[in-house]
N, C-alpha and C positions, 0 to 999 in steps of 0.2 A: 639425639642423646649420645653423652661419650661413652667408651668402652666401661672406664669406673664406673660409671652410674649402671648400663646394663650387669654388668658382673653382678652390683651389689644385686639387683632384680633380679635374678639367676641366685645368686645367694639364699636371699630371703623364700624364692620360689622352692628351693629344695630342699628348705628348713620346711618349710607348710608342706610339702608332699612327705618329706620322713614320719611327721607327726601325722596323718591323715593316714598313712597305711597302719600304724601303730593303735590309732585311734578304730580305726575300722575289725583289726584285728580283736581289740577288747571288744566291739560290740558283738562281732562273732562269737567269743569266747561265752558270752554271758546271755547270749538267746537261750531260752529255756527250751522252747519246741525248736522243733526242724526248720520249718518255714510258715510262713504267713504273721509272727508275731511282730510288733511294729519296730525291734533293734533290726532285724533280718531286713524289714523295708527299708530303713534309714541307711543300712550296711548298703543297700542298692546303689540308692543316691548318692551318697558320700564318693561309693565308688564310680558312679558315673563321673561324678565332680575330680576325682583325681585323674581320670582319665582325659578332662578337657585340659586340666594345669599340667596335665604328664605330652600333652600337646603342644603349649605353651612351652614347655620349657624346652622340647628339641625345636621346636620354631626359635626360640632366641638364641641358641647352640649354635643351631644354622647360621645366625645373622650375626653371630660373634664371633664367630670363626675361632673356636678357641683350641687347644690342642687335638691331637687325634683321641688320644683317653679320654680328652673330656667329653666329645661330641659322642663317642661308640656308648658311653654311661647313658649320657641322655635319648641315643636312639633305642637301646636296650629296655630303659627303662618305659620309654613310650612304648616299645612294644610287648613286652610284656604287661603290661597296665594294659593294653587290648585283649591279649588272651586272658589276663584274669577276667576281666569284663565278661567277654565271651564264655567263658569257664561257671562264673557265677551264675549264670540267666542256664546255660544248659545244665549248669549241677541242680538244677531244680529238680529236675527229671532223673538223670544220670550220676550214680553213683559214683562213675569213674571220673566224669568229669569235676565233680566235688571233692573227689579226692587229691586229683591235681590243684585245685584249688589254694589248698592250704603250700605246700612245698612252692608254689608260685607266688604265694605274698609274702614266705620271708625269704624268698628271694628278692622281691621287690624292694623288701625292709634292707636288708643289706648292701643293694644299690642306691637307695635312696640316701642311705644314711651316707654310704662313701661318698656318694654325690657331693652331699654338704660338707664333708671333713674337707677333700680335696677343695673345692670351693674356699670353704676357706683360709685353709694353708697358703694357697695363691699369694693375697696381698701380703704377706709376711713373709716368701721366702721373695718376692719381687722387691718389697723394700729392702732386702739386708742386701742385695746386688746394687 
């Protein structure tokens, strides 16, 4: 695959994980009870699921070799997307861990979302050179 093509996949992979932290954040938002209701389960999986695409996407960082900023986003982002992970399953239990919880997805939201800006700034300020 040439670099163009990977970028746009790294493109497109960071538009789907902005929206996916977004979307998981409303399903949190709108659980009625604490835990066991079926948004809280699906918030599980969802989040499992952005943690394999938050995998994906510093595996292609890696193999694209693309700036220092851009790679530190996406190893940031992978690893915070473990601690939320990690953070959700123990804030079942742990109040403090649920509390970190929140300040760690919009943190997530925030790099996610840079991700995709910077992303695609890219091809536009490479063509005006």
């Amino acid at each position: 695959m040439n670099r163009q093509r990977l970028a746009g996949v790294q493109r497109a992979l960071a538009a789907v994980m902005a929206v996916l932290v977004l979307v998981l954040a409303l399903m949190a938002g709108r659980s009625q009870r604490l835990f066991g209701t079926w948004d809280i389960v699906v918030h599980g999986y969802v989040g499992n699921g952005l943690f394999v695409l938050a995998v994906a996407n510093l595996a292609l960082a890696i193999y694209r070799r693309p700036s220092t900023s851009q790679l530190t986003v996406a190893a940031l982002i992978g690893m915070l997307t473990f601690a939320q992970v990690g953070l959700g399953y123990v804030g079942r239990e742990q109040l403090e861990a649920a509390a970190w919880h929140v300040p760690n997805g919009v943190l997530l939201m925030a790099l996610s979302t840079y991700q995709w800006a910077t992303l695609q700034a890219r091809p536009a300020a490479s063509a005006a050179t």
